[in-house]
N, C-alpha and C positions, 0 to 999 in steps of 0.2 A: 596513298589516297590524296588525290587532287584537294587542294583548301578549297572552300565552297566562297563563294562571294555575302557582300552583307545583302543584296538584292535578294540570292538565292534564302538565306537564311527568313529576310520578312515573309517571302512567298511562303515558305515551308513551315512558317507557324500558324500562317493564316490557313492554307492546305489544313492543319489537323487542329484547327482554332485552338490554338494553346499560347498562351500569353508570355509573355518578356519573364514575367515571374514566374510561371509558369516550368519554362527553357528553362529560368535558373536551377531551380530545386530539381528539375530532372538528369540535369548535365553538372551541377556540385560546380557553376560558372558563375562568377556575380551578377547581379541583374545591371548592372555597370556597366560590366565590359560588356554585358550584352548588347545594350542601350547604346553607349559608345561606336560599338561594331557595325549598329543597323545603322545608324546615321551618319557611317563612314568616316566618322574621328580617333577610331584606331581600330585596329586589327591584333585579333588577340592571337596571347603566346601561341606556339604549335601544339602542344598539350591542351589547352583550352577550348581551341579552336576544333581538335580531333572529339573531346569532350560535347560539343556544341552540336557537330556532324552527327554523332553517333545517338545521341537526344533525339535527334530528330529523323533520323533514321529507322530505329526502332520505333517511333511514331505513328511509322507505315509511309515515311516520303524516301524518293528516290532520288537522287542530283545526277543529272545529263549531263554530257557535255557540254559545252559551249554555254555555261551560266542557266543552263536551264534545271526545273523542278516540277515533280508529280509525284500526286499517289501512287503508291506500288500496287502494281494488280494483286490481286486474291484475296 
């Protein structure tokens, strides 16, 4: 799985309006390194990161290539 970008990541919580604390407690990620990651002051482990994706995945968001983000149809 491609790492998703921290742009892709704000889009994608705004997509399913769920918040920084939100992502946290769903993905077991700190609201931190979340925090951190949207504002592109670090980039989390690849466990954390896969963590992150996967939050927001089952959310109902899908990541494109090329840095892109939408809702999944159905």
């Amino acid at each position: 799985m491609p790492a998703i970008s921290s742009a892709q990541c704000r889009a994608a919580r705004a997509l399913i309006r769920i918040t920084q604390d939100e992502l946290a407690a769903k993905s077991g990620v700190s609201k931190r390194a979340i925090v951190d990651f949207e504002a592109e002051r670090s980039t989390p482990i690849k466990h954390n990161l896969a963590a992150i994706t996967q939050a927001l995945e089952q959310g109902g968001v899908e990541f494109l290539p090329g840095n892109g983000v939408r809702l999944r149809a159905g």
